[in-house]
PDBQT receptor file of N, H, CA, C and O in Angstrom, charges set to zero:
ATOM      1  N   UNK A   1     165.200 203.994 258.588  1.00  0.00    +0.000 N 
ATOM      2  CA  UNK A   1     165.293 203.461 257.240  1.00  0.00    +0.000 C 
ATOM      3  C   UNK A   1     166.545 202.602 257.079  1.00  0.00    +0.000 C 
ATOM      4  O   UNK A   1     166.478 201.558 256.432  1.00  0.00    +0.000 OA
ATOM      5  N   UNK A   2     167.978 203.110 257.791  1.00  0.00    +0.000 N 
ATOM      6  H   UNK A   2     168.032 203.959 258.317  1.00  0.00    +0.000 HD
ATOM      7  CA  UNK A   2     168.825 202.598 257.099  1.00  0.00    +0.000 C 
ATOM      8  C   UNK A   2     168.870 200.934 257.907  1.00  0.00    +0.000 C 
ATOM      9  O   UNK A   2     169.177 199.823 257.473  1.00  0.00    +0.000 OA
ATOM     10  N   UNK A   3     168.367 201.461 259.362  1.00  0.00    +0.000 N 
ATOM     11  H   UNK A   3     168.118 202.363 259.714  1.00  0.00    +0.000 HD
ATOM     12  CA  UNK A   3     168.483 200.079 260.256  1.00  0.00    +0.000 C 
ATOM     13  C   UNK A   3     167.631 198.702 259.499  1.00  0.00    +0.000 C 
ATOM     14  O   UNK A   3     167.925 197.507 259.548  1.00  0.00    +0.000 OA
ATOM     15  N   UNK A   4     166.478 199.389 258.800  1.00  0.00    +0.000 N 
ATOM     16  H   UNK A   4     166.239 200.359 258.760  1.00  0.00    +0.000 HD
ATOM     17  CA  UNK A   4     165.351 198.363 257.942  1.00  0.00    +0.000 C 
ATOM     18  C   UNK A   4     166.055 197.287 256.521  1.00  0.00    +0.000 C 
ATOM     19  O   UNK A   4     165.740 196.256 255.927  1.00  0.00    +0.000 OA
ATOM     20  N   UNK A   5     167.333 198.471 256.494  1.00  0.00    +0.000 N 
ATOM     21  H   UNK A   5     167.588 199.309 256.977  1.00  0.00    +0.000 HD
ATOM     22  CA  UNK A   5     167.539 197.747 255.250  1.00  0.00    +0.000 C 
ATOM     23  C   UNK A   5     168.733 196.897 255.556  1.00  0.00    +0.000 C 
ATOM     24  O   UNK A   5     169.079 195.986 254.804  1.00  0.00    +0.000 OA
ATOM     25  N   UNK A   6     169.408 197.223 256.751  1.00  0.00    +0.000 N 
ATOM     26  H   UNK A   6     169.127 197.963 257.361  1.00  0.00    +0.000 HD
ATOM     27  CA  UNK A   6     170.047 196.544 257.411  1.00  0.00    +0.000 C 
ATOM     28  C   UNK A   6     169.700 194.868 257.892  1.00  0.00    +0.000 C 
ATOM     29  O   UNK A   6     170.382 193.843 257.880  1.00  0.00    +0.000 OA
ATOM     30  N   UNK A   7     168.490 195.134 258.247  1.00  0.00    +0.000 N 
ATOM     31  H   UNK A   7     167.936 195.966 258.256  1.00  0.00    +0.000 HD
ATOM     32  CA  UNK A   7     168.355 193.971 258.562  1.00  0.00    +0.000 C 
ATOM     33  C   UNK A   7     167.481 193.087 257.268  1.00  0.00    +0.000 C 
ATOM     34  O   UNK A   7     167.207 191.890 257.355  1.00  0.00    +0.000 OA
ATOM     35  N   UNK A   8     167.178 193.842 256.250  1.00  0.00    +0.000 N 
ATOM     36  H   UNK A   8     167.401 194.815 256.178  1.00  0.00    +0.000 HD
ATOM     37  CA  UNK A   8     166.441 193.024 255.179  1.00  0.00    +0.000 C 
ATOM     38  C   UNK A   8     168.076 192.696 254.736  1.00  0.00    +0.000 C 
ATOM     39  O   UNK A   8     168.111 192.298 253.571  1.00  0.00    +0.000 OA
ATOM     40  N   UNK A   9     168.700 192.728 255.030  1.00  0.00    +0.000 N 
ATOM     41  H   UNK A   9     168.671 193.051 255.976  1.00  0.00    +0.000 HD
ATOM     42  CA  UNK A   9     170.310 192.336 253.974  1.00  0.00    +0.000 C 
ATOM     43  C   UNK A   9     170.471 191.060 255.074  1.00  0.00    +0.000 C 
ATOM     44  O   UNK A   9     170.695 189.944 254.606  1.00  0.00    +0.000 OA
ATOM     45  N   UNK A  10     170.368 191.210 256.368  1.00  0.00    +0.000 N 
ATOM     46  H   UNK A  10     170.185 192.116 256.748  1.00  0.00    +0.000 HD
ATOM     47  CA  UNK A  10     170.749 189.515 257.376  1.00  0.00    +0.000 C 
ATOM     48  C   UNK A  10     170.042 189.117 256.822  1.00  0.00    +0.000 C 
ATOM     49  O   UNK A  10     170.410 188.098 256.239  1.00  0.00    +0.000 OA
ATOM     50  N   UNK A  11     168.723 189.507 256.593  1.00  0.00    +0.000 N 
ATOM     51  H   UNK A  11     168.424 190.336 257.067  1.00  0.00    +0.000 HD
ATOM     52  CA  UNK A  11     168.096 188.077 256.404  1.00  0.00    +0.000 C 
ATOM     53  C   UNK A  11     168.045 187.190 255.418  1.00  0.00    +0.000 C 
ATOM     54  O   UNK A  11     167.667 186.022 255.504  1.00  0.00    +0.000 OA
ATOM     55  N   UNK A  12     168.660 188.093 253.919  1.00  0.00    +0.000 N 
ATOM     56  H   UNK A  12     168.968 189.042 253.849  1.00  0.00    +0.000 HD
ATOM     57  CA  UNK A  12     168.752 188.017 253.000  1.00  0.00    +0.000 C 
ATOM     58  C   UNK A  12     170.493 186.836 253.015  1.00  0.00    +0.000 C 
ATOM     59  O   UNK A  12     170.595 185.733 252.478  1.00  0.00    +0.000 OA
ATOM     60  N   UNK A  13     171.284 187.375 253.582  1.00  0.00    +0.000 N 
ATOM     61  H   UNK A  13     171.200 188.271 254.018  1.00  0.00    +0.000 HD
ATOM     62  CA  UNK A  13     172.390 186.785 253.950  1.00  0.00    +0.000 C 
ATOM     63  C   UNK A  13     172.303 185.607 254.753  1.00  0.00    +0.000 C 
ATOM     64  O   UNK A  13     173.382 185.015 254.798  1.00  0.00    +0.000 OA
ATOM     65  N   UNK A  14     171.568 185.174 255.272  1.00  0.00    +0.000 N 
ATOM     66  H   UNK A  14     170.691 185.655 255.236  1.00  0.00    +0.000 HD
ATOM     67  CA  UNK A  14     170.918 183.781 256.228  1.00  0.00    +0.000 C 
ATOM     68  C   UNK A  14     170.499 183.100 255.276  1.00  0.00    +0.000 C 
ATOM     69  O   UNK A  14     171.043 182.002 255.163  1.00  0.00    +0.000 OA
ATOM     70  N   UNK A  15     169.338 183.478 254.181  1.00  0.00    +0.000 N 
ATOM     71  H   UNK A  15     168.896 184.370 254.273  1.00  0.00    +0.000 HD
ATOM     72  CA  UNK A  15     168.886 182.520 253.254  1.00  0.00    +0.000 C 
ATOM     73  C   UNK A  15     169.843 181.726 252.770  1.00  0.00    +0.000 C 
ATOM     74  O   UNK A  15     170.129 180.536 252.910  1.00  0.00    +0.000 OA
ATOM     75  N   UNK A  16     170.496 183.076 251.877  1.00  0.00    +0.000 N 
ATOM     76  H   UNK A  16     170.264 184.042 251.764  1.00  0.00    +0.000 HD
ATOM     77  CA  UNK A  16     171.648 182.483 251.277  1.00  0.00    +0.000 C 
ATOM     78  C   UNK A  16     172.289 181.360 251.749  1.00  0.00    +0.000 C 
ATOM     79  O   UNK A  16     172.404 180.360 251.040  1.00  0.00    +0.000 OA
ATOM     80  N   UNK A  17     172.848 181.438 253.208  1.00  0.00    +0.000 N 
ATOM     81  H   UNK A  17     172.754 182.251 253.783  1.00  0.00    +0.000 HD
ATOM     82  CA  UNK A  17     173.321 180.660 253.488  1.00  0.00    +0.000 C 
ATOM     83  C   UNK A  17     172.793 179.220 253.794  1.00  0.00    +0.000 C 
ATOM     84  O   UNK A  17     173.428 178.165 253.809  1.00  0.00    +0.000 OA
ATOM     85  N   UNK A  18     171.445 179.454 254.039  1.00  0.00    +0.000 N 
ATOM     86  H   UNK A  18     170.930 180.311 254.027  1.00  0.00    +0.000 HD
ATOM     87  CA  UNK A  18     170.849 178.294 254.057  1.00  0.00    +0.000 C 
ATOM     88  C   UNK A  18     170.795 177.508 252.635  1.00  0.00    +0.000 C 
ATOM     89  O   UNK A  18     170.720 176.280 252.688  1.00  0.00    +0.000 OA
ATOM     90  N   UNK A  19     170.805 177.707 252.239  1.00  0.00    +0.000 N 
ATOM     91  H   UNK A  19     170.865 178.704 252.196  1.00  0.00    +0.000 HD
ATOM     92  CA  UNK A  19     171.160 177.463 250.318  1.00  0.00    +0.000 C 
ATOM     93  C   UNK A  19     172.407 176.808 250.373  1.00  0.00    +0.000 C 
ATOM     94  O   UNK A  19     172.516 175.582 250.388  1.00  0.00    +0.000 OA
ATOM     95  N   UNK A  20     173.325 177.583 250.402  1.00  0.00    +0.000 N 
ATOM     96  H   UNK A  20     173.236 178.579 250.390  1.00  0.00    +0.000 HD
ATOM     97  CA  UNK A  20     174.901 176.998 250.115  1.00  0.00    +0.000 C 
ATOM     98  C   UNK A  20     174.962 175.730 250.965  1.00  0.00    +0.000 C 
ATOM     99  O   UNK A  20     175.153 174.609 250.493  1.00  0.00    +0.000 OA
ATOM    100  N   UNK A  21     174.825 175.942 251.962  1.00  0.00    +0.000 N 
ATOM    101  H   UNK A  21     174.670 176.852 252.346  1.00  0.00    +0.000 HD
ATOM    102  CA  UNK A  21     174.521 175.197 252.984  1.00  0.00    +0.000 C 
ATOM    103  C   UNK A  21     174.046 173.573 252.905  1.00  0.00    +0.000 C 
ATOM    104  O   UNK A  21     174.682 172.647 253.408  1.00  0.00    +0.000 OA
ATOM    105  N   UNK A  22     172.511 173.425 251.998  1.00  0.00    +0.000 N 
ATOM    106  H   UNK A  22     171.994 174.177 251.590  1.00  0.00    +0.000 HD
ATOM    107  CA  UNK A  22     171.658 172.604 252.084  1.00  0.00    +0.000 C 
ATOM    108  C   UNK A  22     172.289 172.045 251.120  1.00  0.00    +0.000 C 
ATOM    109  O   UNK A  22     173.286 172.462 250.531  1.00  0.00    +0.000 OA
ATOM    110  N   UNK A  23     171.260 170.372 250.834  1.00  0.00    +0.000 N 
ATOM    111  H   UNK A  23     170.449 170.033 251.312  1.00  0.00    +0.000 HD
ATOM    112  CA  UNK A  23     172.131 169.164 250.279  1.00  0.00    +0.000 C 
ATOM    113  C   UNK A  23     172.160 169.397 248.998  1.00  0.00    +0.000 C 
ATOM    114  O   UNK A  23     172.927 168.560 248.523  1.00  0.00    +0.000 OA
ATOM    115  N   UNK A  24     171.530 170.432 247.727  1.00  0.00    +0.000 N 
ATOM    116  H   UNK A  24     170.907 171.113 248.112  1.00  0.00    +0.000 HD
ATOM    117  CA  UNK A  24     171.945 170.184 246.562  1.00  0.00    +0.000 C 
ATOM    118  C   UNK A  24     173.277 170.404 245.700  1.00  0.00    +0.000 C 
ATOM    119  O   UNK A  24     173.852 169.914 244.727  1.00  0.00    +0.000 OA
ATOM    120  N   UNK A  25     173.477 171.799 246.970  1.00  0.00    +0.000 N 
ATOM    121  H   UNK A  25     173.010 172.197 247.760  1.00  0.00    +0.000 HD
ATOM    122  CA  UNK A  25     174.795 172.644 246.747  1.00  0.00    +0.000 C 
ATOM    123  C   UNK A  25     176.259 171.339 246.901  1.00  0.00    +0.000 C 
ATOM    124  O   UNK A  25     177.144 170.892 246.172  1.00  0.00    +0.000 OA
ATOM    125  N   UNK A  26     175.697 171.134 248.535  1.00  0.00    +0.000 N 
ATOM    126  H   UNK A  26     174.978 171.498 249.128  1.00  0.00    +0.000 HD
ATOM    127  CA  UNK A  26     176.720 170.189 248.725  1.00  0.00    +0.000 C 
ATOM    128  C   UNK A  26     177.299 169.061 247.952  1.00  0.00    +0.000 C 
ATOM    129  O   UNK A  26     178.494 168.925 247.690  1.00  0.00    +0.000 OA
ATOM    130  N   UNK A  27     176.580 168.472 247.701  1.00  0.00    +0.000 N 
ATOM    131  H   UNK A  27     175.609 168.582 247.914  1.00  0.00    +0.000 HD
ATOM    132  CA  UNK A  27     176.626 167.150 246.551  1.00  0.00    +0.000 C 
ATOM    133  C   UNK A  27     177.056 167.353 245.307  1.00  0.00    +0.000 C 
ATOM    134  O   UNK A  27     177.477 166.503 244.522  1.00  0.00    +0.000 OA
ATOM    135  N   UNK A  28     176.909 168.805 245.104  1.00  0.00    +0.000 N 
ATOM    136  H   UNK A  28     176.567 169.496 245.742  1.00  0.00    +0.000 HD
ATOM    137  CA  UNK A  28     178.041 168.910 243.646  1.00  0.00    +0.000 C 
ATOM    138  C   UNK A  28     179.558 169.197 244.010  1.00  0.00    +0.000 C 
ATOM    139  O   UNK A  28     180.458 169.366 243.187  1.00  0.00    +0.000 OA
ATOM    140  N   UNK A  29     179.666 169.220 245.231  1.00  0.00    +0.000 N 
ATOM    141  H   UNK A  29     178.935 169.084 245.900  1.00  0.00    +0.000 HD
ATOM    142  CA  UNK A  29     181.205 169.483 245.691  1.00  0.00    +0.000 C 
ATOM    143  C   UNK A  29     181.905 167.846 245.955  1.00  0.00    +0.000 C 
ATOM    144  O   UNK A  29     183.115 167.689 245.795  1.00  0.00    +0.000 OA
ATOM    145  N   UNK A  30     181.059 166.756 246.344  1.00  0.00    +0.000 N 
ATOM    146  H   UNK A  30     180.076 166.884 246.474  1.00  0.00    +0.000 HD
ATOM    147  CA  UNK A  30     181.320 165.972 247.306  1.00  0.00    +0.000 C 
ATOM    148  C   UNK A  30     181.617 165.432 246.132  1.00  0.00    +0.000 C 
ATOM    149  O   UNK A  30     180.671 164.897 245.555  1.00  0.00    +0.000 OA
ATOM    150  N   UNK A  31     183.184 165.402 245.335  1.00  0.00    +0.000 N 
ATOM    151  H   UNK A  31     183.953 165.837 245.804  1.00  0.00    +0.000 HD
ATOM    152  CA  UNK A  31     183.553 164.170 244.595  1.00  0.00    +0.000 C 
ATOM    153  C   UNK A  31     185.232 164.088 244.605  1.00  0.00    +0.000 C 
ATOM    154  O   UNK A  31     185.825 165.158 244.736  1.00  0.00    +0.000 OA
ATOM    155  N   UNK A  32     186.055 162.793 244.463  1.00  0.00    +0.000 N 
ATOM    156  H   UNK A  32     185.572 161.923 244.355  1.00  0.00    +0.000 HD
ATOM    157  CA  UNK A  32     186.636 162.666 244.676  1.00  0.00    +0.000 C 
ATOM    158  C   UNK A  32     188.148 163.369 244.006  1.00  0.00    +0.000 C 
ATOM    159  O   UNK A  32     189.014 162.751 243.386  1.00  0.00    +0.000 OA
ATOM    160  N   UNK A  33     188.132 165.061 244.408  1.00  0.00    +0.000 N 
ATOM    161  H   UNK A  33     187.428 165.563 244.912  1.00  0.00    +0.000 HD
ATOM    162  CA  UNK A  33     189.080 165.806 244.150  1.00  0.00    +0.000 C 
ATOM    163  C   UNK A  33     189.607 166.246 244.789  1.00  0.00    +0.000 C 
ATOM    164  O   UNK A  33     188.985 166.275 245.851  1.00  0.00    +0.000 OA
ATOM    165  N   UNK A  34     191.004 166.936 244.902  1.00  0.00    +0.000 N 
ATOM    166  H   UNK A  34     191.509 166.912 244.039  1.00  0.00    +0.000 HD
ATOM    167  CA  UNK A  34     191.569 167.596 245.972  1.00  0.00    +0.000 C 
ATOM    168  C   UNK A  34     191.810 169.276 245.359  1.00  0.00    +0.000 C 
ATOM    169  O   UNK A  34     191.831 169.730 244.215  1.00  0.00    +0.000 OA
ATOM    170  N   UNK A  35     191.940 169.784 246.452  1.00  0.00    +0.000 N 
ATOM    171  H   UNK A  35     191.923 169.416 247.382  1.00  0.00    +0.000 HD
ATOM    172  CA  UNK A  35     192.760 171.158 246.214  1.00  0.00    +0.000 C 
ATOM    173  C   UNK A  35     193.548 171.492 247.530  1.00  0.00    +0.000 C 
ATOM    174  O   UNK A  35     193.206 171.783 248.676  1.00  0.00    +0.000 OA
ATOM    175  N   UNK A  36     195.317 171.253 246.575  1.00  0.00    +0.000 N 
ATOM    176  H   UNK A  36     195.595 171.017 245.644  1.00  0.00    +0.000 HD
ATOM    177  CA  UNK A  36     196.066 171.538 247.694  1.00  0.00    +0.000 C 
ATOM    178  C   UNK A  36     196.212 170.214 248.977  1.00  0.00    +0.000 C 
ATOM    179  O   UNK A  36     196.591 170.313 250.144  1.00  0.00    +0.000 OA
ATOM    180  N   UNK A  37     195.745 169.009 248.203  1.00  0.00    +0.000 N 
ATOM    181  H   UNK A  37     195.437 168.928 247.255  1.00  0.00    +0.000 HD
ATOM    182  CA  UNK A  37     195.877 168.138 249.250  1.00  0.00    +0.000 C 
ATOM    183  C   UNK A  37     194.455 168.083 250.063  1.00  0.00    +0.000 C 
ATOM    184  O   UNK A  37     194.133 167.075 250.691  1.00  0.00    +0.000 OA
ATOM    185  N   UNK A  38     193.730 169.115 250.004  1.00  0.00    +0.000 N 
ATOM    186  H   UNK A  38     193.991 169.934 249.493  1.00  0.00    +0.000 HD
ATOM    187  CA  UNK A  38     192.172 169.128 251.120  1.00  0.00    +0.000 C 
ATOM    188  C   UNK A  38     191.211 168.272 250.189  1.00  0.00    +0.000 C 
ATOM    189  O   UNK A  38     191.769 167.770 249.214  1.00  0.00    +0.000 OA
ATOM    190  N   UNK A  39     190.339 168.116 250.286  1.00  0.00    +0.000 N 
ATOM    191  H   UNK A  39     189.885 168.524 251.078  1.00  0.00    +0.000 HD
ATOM    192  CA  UNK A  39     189.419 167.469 249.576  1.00  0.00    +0.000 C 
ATOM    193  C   UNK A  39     188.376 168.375 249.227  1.00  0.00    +0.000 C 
ATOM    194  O   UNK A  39     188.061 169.119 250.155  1.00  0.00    +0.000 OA
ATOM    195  N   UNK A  40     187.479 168.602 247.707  1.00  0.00    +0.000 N 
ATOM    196  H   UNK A  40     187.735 167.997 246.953  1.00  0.00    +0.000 HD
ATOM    197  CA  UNK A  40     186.986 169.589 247.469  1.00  0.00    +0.000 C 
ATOM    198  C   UNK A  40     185.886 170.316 248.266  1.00  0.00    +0.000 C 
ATOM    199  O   UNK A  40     185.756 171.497 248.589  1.00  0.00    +0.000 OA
ATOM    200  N   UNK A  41     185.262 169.397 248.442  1.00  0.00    +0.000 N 
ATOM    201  H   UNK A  41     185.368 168.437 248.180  1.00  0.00    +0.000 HD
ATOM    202  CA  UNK A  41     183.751 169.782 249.808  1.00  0.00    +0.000 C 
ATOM    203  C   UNK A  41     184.104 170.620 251.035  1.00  0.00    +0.000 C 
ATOM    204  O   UNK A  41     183.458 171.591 251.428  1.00  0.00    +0.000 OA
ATOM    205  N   UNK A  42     185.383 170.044 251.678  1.00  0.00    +0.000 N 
ATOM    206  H   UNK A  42     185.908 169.255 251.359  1.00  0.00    +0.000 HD
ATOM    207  CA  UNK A  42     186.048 171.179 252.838  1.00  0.00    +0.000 C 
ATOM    208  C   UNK A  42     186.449 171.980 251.948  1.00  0.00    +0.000 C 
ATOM    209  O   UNK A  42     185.391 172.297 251.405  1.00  0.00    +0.000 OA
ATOM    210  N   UNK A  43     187.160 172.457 251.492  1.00  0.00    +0.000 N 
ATOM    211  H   UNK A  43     188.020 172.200 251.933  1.00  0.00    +0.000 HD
ATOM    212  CA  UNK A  43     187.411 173.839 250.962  1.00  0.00    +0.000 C 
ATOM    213  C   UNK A  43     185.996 174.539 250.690  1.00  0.00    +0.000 C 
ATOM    214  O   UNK A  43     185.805 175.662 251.158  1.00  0.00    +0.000 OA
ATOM    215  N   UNK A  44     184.792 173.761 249.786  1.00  0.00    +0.000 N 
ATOM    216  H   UNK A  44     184.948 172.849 249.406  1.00  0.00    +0.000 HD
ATOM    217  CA  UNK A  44     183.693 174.571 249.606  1.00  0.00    +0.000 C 
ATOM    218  C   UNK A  44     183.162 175.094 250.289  1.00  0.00    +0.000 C 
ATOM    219  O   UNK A  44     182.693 176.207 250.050  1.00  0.00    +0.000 OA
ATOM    220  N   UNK A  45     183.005 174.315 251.697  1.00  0.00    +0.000 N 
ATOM    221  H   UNK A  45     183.385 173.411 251.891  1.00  0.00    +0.000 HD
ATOM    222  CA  UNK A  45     182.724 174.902 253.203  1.00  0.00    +0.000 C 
ATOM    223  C   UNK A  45     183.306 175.511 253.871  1.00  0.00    +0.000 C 
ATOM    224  O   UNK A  45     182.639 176.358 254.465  1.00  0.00    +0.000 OA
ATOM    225  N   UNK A  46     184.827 175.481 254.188  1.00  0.00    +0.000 N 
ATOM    226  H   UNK A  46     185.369 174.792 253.706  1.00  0.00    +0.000 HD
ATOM    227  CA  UNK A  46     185.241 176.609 254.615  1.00  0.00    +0.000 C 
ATOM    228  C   UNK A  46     185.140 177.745 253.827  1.00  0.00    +0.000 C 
ATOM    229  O   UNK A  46     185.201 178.800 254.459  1.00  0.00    +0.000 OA
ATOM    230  N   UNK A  47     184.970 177.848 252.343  1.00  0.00    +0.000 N 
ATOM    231  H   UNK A  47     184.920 176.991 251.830  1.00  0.00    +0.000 HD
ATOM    232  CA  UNK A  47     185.031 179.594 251.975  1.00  0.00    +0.000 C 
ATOM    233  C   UNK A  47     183.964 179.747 251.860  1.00  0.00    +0.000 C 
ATOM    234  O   UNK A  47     183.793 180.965 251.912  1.00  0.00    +0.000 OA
ATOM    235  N   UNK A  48     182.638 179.038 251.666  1.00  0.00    +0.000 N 
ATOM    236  H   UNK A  48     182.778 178.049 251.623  1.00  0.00    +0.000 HD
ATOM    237  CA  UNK A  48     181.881 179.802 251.820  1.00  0.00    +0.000 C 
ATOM    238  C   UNK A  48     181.395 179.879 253.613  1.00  0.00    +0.000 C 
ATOM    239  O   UNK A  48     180.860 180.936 253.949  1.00  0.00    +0.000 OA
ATOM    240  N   UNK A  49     181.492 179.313 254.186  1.00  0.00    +0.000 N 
ATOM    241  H   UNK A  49     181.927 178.455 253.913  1.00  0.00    +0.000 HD
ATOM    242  CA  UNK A  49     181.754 179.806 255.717  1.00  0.00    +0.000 C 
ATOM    243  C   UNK A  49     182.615 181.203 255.943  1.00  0.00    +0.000 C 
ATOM    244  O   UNK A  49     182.370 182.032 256.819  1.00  0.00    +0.000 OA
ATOM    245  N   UNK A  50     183.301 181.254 255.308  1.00  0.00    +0.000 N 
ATOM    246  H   UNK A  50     183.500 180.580 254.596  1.00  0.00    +0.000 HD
ATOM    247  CA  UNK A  50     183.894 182.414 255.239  1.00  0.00    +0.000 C 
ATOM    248  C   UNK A  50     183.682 183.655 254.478  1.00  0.00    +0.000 C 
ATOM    249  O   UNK A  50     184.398 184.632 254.700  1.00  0.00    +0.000 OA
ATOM    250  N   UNK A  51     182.776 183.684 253.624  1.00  0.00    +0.000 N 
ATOM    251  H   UNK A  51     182.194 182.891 253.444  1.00  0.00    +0.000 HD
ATOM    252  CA  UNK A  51     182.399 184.533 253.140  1.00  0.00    +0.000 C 
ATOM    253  C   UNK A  51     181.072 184.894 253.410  1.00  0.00    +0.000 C 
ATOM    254  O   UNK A  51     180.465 185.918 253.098  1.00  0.00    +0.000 OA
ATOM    255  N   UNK A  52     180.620 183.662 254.188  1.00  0.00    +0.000 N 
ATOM    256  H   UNK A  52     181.113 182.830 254.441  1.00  0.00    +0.000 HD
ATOM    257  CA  UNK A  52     178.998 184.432 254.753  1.00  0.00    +0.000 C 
ATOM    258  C   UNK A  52     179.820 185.398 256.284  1.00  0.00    +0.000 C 
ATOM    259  O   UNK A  52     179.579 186.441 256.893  1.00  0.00    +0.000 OA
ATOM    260  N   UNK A  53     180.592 184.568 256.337  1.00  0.00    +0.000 N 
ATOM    261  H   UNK A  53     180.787 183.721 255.842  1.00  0.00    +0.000 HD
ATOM    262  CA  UNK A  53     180.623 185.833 258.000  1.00  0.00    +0.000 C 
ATOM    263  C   UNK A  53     181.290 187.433 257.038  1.00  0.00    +0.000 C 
ATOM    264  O   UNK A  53     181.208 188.568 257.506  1.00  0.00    +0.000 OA
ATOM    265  N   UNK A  54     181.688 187.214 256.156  1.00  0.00    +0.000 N 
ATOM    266  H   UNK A  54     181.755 186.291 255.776  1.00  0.00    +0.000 HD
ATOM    267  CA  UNK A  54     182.670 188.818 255.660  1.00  0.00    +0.000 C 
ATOM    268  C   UNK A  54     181.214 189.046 255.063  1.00  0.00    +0.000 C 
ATOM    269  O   UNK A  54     181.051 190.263 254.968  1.00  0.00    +0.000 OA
ATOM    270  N   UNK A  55     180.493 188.601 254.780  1.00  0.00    +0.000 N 
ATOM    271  H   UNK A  55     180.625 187.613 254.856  1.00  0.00    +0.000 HD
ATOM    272  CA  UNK A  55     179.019 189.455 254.340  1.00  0.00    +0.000 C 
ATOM    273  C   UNK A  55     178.074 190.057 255.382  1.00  0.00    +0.000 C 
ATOM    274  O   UNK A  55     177.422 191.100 255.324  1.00  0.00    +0.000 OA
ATOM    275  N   UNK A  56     178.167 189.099 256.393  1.00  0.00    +0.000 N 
ATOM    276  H   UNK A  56     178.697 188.252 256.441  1.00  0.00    +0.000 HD
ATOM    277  CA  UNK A  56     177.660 189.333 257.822  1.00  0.00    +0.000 C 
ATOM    278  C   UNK A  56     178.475 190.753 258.313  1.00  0.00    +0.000 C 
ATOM    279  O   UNK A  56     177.752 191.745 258.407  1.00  0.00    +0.000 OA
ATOM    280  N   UNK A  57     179.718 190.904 258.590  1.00  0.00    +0.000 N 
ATOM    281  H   UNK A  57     180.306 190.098 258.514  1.00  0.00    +0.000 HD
ATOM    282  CA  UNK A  57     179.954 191.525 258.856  1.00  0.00    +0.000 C 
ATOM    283  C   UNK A  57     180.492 192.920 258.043  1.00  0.00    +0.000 C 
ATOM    284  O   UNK A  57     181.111 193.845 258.570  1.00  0.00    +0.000 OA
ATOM    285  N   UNK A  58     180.079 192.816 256.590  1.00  0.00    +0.000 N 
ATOM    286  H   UNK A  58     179.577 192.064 256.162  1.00  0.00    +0.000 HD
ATOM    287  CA  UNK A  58     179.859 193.969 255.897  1.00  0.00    +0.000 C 
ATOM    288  C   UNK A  58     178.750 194.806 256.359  1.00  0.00    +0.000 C 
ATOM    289  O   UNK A  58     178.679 196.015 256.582  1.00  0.00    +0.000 OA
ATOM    290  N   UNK A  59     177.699 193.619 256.467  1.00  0.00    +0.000 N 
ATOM    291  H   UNK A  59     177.757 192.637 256.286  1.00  0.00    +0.000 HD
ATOM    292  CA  UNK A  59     176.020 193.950 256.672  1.00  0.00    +0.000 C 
ATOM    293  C   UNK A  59     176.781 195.254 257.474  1.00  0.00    +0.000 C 
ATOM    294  O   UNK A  59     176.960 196.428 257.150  1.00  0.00    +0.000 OA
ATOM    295  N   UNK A  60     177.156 194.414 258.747  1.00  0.00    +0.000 N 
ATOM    296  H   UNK A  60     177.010 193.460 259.010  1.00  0.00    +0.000 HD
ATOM    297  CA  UNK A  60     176.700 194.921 260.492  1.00  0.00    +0.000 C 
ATOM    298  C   UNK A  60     177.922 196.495 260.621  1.00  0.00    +0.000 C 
ATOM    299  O   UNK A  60     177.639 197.474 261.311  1.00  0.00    +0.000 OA
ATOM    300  N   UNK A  61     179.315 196.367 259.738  1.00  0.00    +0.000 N 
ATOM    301  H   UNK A  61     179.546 195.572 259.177  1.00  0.00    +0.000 HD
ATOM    302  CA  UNK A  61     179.854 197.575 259.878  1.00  0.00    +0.000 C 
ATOM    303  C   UNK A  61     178.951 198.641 258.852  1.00  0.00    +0.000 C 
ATOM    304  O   UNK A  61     179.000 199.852 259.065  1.00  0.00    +0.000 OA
ATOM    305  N   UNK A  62     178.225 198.143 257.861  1.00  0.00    +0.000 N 
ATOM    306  H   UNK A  62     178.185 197.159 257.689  1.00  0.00    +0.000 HD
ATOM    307  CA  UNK A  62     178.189 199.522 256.830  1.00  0.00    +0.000 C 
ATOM    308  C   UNK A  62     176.633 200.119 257.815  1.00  0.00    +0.000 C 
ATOM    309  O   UNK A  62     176.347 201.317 257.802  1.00  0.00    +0.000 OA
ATOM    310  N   UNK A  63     176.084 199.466 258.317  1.00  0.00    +0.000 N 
ATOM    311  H   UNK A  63     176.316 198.493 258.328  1.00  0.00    +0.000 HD
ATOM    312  CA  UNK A  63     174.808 200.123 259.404  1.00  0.00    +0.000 C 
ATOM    313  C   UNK A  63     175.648 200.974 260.761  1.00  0.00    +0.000 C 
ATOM    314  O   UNK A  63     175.173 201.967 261.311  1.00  0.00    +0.000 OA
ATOM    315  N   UNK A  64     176.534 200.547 261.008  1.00  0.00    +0.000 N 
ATOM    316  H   UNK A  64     176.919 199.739 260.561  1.00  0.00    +0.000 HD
ATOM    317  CA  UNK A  64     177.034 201.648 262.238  1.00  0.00    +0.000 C 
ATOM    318  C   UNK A  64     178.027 202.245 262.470  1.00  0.00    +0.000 C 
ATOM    319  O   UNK A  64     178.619 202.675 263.460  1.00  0.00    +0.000 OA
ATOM    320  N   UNK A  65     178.296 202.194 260.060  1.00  0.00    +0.000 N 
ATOM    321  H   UNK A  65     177.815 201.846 259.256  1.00  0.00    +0.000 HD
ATOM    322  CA  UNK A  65     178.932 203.346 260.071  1.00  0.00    +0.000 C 
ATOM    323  C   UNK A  65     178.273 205.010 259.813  1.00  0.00    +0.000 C 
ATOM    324  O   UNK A  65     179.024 205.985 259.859  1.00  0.00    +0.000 OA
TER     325      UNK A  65
């Protein structure tokens, strides 16, 4: 059971990311602002790059704990 729901949460966490990911998301980031000097679109991508892997790897520790 718990391995089932384990993996209904990746896959669930993949969508997602395919979402954030794809061009509608993107294009509301892509305008000419900064944060911190970066430009807004890299920052949008690195955190959410970064927060799909800390979800990923919530998934994968709370199954083999």
């Amino acid at each position: 059971m718990r391995k089932d729901l384990a993996g209904q949460r990746l896959i669930a966490v993949c969508l997602a990311a395919t979402l954030l990911f794809n061009f509608p998301l993107l294009s509301l980031f892509d305008r000419p602002a900064e944060v911190m000097g970066v430009p807004l679109l890299y920052v949008y991508l690195f955190a959410t790059w970064a927060a799909v892997i800390a979800a990923i790897t919530w998934v994968v520790e709370r199954r083999q704990g």
